[in-house]
N, C-alpha and C positions, 0 to 999 in steps of 0.2 A: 315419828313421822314429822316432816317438815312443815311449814306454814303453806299451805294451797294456796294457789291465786282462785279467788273464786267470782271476780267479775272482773270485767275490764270495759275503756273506753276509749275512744280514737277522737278527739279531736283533729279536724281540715276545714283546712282556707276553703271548699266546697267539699262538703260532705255529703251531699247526694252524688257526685263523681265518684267521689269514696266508696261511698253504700253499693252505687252500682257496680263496679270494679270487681270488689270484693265478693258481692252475691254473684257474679258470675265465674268469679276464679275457682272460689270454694264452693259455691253450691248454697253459701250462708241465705237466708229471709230477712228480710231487712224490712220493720212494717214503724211508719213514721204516725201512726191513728192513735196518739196519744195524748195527753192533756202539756205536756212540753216539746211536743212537735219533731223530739230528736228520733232517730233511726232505730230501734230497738234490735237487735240481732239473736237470732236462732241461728248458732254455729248446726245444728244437729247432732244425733248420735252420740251423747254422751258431753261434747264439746262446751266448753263455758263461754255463758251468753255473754252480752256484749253493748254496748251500742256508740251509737256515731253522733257525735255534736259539733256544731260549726265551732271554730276557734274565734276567741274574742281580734277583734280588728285587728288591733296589735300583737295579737301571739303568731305561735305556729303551729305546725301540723304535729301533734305530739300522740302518744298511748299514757295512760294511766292503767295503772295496774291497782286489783282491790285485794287484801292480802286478809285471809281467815285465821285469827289469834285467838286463843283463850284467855287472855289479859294483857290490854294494848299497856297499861302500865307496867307489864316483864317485858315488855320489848323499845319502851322508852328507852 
């Protein structure tokens, strides 16, 4: 079996456009009631969570991806 993505995160210049966008496209939960304010996401149905944070000033609008290894030093 391959290495799963098993979180991810969106980074946008306006991430509450983002969050809403997308909760409406997919149907995603988007709940920001948390102690670092970012967009927390419930894809549903099996789907891998997720959330939404503003990009620092100078960045852009990017996804990180979070990758499930059983030894991050065999994949250095």
């Amino acid at each position: 079996m391959g290495c799963p993505v098993i979180e991810w995160q969106l980074l946008a210049k306006e991430p509450e456009v983002a969050a809403s966008f997308y909760a409406g496209l997919f149907g995603w939960t988007v709940d920001s009631n948390n102690a670092l304010g970012y967009g927390r996401v419930q894809t549903g149905a099996g789907g891998i969570v997720g959330g939404i944070w503003p990009s620092p000033r100078q960045g852009h609008n990017l996804v990180q991806l979070f990758i499930g290894v059983d030894s991050v030093p065999e994949y250095h």
